[in-house]
Structure formats: C-alpha cells, structure tokens
PDB file of the backbone (N, CA, C, O) and the ligand in Angstrom, with CONECT records:
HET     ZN  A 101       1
ATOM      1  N   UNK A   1       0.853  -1.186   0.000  1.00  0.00           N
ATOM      2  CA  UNK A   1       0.000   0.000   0.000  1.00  0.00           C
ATOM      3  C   UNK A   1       0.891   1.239   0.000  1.00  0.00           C
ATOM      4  O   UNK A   1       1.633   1.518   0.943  1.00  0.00           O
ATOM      5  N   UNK A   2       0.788   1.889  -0.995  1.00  0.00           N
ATOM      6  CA  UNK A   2       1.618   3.016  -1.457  1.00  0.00           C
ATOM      7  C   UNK A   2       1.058   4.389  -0.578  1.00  0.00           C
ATOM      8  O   UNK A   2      -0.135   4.689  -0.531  1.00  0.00           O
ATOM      9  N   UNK A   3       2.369   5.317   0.244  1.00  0.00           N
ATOM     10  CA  UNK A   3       1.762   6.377   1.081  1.00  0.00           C
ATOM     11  C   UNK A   3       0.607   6.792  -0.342  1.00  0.00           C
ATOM     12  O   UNK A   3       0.540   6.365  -1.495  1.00  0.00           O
ATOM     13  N   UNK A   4      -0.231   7.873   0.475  1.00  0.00           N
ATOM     14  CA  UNK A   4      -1.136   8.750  -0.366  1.00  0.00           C
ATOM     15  C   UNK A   4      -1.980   7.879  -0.760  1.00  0.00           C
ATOM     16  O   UNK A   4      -2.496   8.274  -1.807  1.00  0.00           O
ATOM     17  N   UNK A   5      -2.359   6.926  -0.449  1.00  0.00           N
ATOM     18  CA  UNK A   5      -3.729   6.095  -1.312  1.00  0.00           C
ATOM     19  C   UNK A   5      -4.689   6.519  -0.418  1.00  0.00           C
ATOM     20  O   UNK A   5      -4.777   7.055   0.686  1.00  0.00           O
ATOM     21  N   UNK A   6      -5.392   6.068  -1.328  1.00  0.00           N
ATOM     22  CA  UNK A   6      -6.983   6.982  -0.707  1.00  0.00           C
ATOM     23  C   UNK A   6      -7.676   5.586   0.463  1.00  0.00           C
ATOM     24  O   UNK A   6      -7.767   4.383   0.215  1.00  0.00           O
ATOM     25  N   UNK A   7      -7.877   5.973   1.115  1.00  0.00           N
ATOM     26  CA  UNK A   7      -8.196   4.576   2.582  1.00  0.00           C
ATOM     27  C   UNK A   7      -9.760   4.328   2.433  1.00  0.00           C
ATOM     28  O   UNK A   7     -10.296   3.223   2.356  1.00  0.00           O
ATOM     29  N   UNK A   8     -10.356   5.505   2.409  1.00  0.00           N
ATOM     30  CA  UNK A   8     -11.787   5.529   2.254  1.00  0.00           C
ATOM     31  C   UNK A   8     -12.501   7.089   2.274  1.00  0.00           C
ATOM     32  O   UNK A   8     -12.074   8.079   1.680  1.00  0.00           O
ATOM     33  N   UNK A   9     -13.602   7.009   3.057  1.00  0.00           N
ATOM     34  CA  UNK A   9     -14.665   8.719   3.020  1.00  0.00           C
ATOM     35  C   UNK A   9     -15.046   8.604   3.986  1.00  0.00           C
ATOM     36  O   UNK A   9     -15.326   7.547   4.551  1.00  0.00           O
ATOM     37  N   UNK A  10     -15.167  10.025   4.507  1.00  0.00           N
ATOM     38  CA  UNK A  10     -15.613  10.206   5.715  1.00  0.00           C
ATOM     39  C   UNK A  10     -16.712  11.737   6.153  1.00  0.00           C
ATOM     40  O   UNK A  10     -16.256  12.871   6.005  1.00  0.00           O
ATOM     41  N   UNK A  11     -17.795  11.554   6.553  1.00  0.00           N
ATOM     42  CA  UNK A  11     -18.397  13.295   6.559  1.00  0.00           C
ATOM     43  C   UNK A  11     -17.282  14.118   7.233  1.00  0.00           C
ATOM     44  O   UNK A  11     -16.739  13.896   8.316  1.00  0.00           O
ATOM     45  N   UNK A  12     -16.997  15.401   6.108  1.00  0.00           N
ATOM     46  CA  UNK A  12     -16.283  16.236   6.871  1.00  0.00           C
ATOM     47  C   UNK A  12     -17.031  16.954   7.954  1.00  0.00           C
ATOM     48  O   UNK A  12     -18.214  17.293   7.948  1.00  0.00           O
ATOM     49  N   UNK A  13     -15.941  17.156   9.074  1.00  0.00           N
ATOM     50  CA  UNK A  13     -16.664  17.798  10.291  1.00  0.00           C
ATOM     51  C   UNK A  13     -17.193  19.074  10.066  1.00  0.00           C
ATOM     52  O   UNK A  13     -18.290  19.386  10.530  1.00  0.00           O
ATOM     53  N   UNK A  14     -16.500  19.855   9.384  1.00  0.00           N
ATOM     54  CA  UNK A  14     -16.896  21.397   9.160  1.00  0.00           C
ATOM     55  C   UNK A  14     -18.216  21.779   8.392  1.00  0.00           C
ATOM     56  O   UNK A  14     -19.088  22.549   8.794  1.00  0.00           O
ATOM     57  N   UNK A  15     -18.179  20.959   6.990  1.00  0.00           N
ATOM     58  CA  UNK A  15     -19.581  21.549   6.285  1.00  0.00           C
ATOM     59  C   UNK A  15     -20.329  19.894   5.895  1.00  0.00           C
ATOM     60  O   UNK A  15     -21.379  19.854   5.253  1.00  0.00           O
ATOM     61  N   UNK A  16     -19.813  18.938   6.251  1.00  0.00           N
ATOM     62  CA  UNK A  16     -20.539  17.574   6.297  1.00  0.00           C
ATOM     63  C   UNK A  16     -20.442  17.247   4.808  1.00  0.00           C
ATOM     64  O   UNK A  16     -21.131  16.323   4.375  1.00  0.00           O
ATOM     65  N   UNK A  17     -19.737  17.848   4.090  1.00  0.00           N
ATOM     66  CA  UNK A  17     -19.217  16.715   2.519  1.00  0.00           C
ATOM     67  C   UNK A  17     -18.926  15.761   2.771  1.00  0.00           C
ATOM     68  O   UNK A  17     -18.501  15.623   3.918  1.00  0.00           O
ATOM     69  N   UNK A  18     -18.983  14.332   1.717  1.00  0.00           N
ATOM     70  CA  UNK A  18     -17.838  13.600   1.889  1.00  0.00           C
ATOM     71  C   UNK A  18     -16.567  13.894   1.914  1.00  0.00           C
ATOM     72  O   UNK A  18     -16.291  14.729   1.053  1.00  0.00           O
ATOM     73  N   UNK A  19     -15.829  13.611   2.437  1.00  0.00           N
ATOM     74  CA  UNK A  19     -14.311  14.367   2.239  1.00  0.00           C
ATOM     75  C   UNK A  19     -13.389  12.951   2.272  1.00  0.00           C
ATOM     76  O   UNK A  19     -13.603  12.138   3.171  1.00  0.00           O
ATOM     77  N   UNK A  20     -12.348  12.692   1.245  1.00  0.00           N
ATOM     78  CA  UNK A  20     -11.709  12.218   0.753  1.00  0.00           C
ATOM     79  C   UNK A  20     -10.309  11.758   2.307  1.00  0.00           C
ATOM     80  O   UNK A  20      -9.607  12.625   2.828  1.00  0.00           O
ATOM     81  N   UNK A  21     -10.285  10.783   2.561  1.00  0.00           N
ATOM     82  CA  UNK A  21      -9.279  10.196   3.496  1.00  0.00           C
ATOM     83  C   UNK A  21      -8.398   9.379   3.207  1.00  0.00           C
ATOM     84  O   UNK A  21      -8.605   8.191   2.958  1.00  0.00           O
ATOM     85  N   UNK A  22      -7.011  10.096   3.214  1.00  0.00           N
ATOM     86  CA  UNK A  22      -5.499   9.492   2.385  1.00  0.00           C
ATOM     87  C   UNK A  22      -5.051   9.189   3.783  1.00  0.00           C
ATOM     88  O   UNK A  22      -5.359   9.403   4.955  1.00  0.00           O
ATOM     89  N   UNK A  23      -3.981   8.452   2.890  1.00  0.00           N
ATOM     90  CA  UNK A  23      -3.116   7.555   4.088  1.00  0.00           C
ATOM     91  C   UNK A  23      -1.776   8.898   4.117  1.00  0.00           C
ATOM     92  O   UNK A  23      -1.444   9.447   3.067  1.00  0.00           O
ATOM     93  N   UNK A  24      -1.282   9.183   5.161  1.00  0.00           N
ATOM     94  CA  UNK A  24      -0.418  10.977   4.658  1.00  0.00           C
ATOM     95  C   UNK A  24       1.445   9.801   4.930  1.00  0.00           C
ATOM     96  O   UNK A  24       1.586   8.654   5.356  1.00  0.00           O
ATOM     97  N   UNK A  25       2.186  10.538   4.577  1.00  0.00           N
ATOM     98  CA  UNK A  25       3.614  10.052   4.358  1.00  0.00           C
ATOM     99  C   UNK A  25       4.020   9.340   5.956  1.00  0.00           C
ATOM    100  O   UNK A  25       4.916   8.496   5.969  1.00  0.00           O
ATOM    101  N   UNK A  26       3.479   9.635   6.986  1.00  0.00           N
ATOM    102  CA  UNK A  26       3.616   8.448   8.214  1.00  0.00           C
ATOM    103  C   UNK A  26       2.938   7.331   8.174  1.00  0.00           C
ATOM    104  O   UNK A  26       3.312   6.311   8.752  1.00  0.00           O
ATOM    105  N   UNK A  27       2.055   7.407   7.600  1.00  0.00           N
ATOM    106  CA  UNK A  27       1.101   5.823   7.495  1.00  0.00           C
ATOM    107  C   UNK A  27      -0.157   6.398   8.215  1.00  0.00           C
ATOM    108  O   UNK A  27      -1.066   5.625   8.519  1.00  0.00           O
ATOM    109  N   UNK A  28      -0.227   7.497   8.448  1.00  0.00           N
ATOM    110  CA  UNK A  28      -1.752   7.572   9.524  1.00  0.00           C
ATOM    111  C   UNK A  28      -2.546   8.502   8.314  1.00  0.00           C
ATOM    112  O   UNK A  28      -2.109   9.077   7.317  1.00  0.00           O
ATOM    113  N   UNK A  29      -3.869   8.372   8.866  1.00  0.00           N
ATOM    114  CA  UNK A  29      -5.041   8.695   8.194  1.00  0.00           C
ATOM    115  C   UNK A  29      -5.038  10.104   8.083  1.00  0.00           C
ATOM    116  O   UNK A  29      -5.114  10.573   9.219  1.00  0.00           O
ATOM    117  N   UNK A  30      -4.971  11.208   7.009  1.00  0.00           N
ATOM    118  CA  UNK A  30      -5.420  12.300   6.212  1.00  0.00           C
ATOM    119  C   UNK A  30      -6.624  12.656   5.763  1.00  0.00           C
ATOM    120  O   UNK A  30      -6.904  12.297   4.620  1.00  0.00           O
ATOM    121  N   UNK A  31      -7.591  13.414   6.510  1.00  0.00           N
ATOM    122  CA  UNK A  31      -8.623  13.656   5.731  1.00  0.00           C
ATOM    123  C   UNK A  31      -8.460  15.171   4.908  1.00  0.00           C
ATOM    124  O   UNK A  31      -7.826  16.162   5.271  1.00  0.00           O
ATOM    125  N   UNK A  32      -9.201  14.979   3.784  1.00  0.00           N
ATOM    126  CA  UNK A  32      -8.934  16.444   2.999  1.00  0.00           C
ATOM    127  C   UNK A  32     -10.631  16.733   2.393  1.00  0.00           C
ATOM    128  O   UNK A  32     -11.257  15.742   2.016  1.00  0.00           O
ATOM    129  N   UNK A  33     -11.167  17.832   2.341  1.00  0.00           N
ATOM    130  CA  UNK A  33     -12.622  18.065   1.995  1.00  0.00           C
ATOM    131  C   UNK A  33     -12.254  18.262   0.772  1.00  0.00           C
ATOM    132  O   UNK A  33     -11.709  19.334   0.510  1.00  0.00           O
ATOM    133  N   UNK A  34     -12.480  17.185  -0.373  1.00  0.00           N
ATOM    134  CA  UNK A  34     -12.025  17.928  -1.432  1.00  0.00           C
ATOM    135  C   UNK A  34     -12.956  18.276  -2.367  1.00  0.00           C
ATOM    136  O   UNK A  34     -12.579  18.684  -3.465  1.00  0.00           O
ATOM    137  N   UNK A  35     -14.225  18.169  -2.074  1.00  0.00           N
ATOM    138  CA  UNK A  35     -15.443  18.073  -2.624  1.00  0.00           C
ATOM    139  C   UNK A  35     -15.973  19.429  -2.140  1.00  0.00           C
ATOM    140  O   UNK A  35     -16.575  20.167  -2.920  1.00  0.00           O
ATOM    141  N   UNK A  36     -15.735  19.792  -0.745  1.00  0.00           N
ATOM    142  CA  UNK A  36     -16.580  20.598   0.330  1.00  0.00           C
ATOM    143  C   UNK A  36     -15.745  22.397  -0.008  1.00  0.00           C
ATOM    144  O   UNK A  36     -15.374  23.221  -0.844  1.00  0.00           O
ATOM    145  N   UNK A  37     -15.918  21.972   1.695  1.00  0.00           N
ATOM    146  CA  UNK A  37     -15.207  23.065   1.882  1.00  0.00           C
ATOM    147  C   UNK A  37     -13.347  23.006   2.273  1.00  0.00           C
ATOM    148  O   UNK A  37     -12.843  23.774   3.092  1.00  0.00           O
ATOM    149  N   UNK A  38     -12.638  22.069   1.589  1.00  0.00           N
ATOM    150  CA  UNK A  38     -11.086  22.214   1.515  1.00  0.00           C
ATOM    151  C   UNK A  38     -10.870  21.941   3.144  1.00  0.00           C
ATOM    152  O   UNK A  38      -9.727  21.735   3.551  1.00  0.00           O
ATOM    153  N   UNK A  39     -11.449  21.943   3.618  1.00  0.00           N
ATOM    154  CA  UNK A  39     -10.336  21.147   5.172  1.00  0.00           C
ATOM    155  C   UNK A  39     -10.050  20.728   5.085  1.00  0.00           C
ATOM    156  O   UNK A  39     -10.405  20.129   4.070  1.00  0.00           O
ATOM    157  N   UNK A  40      -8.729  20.031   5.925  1.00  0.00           N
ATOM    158  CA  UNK A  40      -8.066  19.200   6.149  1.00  0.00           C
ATOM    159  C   UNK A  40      -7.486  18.677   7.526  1.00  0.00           C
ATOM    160  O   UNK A  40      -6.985  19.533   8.256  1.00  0.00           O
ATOM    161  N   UNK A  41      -7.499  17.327   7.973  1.00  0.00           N
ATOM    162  CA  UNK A  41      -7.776  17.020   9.388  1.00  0.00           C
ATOM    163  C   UNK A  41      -6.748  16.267   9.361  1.00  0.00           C
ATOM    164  O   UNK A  41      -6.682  15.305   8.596  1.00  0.00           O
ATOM    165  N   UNK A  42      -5.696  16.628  10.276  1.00  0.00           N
ATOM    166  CA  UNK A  42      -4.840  15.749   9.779  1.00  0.00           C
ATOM    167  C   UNK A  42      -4.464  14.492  11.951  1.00  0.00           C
ATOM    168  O   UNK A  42      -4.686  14.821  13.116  1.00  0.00           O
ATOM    169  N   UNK A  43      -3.953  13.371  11.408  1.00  0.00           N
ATOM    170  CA  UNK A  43      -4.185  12.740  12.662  1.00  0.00           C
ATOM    171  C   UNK A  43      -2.593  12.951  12.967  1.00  0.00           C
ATOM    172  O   UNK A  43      -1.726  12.781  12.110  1.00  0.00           O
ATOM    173  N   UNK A  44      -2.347  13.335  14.276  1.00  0.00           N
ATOM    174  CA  UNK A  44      -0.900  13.328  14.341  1.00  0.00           C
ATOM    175  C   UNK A  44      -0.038  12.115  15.771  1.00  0.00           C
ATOM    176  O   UNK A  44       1.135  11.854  16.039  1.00  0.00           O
ATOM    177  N   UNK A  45      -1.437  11.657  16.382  1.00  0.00           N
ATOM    178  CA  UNK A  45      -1.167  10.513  17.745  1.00  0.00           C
ATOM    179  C   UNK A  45      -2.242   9.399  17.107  1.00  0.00           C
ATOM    180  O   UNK A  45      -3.102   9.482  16.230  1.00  0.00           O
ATOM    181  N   UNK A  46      -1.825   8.434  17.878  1.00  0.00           N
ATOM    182  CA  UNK A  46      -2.067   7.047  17.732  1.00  0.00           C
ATOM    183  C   UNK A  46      -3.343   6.932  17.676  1.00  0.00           C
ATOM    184  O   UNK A  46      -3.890   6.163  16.886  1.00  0.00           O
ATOM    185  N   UNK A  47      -4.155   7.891  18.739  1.00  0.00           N
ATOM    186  CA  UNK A  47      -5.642   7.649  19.193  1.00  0.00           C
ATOM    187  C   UNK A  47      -6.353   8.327  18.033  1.00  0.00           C
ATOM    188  O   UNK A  47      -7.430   7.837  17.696  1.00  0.00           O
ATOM    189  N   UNK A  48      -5.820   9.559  17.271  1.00  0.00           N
ATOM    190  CA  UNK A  48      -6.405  10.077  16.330  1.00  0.00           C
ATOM    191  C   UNK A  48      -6.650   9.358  14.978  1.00  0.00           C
ATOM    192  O   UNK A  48      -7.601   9.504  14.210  1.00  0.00           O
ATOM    193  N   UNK A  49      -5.699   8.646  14.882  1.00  0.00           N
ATOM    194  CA  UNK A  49      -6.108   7.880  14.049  1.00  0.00           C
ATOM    195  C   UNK A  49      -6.547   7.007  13.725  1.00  0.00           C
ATOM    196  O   UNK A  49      -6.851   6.657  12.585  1.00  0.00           O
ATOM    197  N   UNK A  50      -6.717   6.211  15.246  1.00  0.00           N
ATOM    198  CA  UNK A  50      -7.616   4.878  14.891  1.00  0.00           C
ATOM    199  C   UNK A  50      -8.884   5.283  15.417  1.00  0.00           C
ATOM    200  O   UNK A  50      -9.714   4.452  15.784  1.00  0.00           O
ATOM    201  N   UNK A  51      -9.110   6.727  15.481  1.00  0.00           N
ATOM    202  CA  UNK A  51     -10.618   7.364  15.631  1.00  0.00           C
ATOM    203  C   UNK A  51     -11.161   7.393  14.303  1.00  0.00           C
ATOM    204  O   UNK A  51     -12.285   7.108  13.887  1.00  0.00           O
ATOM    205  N   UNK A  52      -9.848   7.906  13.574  1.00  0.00           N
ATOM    206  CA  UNK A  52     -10.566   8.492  12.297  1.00  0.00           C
ATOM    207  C   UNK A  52     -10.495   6.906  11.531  1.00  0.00           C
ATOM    208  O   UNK A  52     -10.803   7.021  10.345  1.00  0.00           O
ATOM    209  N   UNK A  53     -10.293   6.018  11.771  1.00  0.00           N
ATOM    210  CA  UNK A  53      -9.989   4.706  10.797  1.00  0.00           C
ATOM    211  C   UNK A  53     -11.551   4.101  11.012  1.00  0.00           C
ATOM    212  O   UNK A  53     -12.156   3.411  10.191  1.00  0.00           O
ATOM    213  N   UNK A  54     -11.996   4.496  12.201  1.00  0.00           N
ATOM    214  CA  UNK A  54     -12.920   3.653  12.977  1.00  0.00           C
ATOM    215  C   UNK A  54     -14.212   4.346  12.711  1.00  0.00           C
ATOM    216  O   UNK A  54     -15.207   3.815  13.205  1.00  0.00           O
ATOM    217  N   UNK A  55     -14.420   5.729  11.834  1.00  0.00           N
ATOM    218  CA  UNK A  55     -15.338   6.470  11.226  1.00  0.00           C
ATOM    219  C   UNK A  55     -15.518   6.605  10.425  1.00  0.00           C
ATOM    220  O   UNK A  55     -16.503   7.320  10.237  1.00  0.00           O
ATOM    221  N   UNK A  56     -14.670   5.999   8.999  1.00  0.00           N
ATOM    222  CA  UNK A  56     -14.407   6.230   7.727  1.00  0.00           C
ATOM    223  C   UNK A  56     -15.063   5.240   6.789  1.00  0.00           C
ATOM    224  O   UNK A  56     -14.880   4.032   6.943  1.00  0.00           O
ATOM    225  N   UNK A  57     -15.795   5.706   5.857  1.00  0.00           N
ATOM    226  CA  UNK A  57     -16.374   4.510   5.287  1.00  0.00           C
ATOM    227  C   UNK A  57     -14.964   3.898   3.986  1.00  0.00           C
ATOM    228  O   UNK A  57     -14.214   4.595   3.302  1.00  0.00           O
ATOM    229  N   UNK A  58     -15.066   2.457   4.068  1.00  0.00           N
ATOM    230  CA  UNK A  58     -13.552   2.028   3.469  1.00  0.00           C
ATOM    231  C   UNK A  58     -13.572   1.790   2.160  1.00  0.00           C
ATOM    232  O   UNK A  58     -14.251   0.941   1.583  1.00  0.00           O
ATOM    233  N   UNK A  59     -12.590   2.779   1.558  1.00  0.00           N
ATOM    234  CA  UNK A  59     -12.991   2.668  -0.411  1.00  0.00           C
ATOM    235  C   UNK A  59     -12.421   0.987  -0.765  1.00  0.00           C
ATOM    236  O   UNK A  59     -12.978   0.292  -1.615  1.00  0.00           O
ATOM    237  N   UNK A  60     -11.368   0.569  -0.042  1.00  0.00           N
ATOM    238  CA  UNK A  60     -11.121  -0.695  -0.510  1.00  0.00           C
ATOM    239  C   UNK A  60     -12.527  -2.017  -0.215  1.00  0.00           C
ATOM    240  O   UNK A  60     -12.988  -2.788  -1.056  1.00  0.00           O
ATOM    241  N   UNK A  61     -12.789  -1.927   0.774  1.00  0.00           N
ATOM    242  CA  UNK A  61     -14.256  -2.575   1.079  1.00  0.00           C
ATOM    243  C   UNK A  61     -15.489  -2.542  -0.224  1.00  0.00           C
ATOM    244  O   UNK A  61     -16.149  -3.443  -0.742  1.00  0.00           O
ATOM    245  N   UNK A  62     -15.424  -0.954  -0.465  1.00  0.00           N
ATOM    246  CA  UNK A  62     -16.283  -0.986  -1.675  1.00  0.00           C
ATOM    247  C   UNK A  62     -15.627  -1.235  -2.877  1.00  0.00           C
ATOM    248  O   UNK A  62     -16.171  -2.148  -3.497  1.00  0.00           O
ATOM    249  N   UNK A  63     -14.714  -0.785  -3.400  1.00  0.00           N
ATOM    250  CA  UNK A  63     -13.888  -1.629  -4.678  1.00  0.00           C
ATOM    251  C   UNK A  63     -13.837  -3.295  -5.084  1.00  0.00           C
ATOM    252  O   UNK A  63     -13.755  -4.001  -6.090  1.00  0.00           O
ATOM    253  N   UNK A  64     -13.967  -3.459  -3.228  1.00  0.00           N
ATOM    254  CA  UNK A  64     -13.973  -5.275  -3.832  1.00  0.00           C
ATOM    255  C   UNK A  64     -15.161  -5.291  -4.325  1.00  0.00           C
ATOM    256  O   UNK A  64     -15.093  -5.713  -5.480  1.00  0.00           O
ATOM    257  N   UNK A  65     -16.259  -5.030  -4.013  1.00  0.00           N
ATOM    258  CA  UNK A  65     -17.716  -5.302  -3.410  1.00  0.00           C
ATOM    259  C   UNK A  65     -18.120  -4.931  -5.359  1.00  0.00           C
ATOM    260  O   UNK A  65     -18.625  -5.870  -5.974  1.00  0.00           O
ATOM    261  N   UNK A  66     -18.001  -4.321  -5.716  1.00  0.00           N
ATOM    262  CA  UNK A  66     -17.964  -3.562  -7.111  1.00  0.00           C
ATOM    263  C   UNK A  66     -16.937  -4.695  -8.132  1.00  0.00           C
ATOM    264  O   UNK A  66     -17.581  -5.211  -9.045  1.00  0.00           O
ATOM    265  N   UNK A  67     -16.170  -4.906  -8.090  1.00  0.00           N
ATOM    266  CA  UNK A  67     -15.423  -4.939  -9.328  1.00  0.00           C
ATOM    267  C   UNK A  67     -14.197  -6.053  -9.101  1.00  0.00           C
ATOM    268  O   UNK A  67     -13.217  -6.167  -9.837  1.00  0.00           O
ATOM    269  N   UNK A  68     -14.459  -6.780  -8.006  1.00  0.00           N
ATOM    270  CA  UNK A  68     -12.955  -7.686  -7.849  1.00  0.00           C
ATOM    271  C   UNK A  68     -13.544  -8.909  -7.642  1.00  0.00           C
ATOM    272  O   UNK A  68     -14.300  -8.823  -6.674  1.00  0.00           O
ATOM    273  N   UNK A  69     -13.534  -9.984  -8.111  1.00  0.00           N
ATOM    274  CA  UNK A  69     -13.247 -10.908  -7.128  1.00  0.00           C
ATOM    275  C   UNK A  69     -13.304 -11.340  -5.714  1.00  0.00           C
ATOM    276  O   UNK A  69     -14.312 -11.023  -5.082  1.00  0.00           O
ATOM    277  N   UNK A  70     -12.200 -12.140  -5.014  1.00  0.00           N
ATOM    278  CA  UNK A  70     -11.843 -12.343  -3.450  1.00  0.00           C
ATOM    279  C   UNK A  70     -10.169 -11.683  -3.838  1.00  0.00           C
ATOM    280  O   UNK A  70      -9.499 -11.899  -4.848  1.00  0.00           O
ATOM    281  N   UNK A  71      -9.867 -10.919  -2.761  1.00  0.00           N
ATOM    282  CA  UNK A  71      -8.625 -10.154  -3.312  1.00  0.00           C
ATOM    283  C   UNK A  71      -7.633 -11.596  -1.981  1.00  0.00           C
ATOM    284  O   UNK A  71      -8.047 -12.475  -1.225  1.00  0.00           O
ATOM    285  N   UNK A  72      -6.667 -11.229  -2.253  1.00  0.00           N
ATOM    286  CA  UNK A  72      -5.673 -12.487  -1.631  1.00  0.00           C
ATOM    287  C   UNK A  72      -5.563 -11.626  -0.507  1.00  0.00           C
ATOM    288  O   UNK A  72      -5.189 -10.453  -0.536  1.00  0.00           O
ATOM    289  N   UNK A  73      -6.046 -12.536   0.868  1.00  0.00           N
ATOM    290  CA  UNK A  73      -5.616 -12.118   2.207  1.00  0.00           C
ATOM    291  C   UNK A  73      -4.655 -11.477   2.332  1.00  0.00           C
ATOM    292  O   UNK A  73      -4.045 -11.458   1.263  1.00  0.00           O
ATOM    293  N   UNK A  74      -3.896 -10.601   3.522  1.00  0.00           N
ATOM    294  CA  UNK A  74      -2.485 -10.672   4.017  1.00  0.00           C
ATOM    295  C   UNK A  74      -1.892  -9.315   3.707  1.00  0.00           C
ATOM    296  O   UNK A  74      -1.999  -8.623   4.720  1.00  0.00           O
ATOM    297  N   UNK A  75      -1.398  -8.750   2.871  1.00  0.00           N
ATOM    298  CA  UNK A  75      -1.427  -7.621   2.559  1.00  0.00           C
ATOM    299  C   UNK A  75      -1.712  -6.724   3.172  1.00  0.00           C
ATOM    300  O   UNK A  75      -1.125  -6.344   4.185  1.00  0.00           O
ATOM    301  N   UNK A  76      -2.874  -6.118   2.559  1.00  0.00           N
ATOM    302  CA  UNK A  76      -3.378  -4.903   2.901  1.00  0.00           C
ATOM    303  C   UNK A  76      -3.841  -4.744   4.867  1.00  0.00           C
ATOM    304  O   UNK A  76      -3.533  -3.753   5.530  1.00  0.00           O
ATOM    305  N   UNK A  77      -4.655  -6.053   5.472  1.00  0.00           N
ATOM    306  CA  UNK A  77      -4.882  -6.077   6.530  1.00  0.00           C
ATOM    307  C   UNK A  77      -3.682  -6.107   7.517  1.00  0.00           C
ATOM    308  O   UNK A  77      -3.525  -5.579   8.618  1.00  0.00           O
ATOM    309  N   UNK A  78      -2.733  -7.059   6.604  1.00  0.00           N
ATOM    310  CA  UNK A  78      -1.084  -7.186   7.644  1.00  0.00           C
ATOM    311  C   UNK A  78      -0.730  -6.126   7.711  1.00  0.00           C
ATOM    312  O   UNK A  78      -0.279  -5.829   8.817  1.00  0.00           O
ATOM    313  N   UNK A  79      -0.729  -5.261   6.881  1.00  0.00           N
ATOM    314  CA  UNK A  79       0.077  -3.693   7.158  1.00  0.00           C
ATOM    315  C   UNK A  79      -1.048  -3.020   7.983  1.00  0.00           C
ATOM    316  O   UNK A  79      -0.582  -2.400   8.939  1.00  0.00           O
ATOM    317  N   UNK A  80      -2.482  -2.963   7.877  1.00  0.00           N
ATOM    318  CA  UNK A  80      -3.356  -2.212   8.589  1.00  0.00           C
ATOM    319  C   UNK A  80      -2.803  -2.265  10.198  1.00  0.00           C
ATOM    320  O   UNK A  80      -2.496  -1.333  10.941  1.00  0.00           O
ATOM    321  N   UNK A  81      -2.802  -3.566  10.405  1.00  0.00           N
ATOM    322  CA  UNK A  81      -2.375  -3.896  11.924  1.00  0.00           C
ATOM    323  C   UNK A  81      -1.528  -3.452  12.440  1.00  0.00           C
ATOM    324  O   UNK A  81      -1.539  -3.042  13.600  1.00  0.00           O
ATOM    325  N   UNK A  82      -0.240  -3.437  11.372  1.00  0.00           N
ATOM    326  CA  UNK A  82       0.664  -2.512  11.893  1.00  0.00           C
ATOM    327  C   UNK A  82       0.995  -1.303  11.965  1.00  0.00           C
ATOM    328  O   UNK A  82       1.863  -0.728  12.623  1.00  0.00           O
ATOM    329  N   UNK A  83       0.021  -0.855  11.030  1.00  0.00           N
ATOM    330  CA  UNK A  83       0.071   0.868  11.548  1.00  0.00           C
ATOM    331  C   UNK A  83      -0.746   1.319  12.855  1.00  0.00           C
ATOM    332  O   UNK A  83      -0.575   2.096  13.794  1.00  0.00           O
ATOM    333  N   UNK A  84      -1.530   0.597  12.500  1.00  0.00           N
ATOM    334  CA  UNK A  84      -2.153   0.341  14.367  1.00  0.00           C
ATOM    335  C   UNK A  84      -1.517  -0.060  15.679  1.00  0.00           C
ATOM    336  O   UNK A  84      -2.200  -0.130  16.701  1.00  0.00           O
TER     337      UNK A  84
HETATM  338 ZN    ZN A 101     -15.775  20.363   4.409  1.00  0.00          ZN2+
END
C-alpha cells in the first residue's frame, strides 16, 4: 500500500461533505474536503487515528464489493495492523 492512497470517506466535520481520506507520508489517516469546503484534518497521535480509521467509510471494502473478485488475504490487513 503506497503512502497517499486513498483509505476511504468520511463526513467532513466542518460543512458535512464527503471528504476524501489518504493515508499521509507516516502511514496515519489524512482527511482532505475535497469536494466541500477544503479542510483538512490531519491525525498526528495514535488515538487520532484509529478514531478516524474507525469512522471512515472504506474505499477498498467498496472496490472489492464492485469490481474484484476475493482479493488475496495478508497484505493490505497485515500492514493495517501494523500501523495500528
Ligand atoms: Zn468540508
């Protein structure tokens, strides 16, 4: 999982868009309103981000659900854990 991929969506807090949630160059969760109003929330401790992981609706969840197959275990969840 390459920094900057998009993790999933989440209502932005400020004007309630969806707002677009990247993974930012530490591995923790980035939200950016990019639809809205341009905020950006960024998580900088441990707890912030498995707040914001734990509110986010998950674009990979829906990509499978749409257009894949069964994607091969291990991966994507093995690294989740460990950014956790
Ligand atoms: Zn917004």
């Amino acid at each position: 999982m390459a920094k900057g991929d998009l993790i999933g969506h989440m209502d932005c807090p400020c004007c309630g868009s969806q707002a677009d949630v990247n993974e930012d160059k530490n591995g923790r969760p980035l939200m950016f309103c990019r639809h809205g109003c341009k905020a950006q929330l960024f998580t900088r401790r441990p707890e912030q981000a498995e707040g914001m992981l734990s509110r986010i609706r998950r674009a990979v969840v829906q990509a499978v659900d749409d257009n894949k197959p069964e994607p091969a275990k291990g991966g994507f969840w093995e690294n989740l854990t460990g950014v956790a």
